[in-house]
Phi, psi and omega in degrees: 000307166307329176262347153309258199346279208293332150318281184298354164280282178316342181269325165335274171299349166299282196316323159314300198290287179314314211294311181294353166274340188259332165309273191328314178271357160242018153216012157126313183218156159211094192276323185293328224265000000 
């Protein structure tokens, strides 16, 4: 169960990670992120 948890935590933050990159290249900044 812990490393389930922490898998779907890391795919969390990729997916976070990603979603503020794609922000960043089409409005400039993601200061919130």
């Amino acid at each position: 169960f812990i490393l389930l948890f922490i898998g779907i935590g890391v795919i969390l933050f990729v997916v976070s990670c990603f979603g503020c990159i794609g922000l960043a290249t089409r409005r400039g900044c993601c200061l919130s992120c």
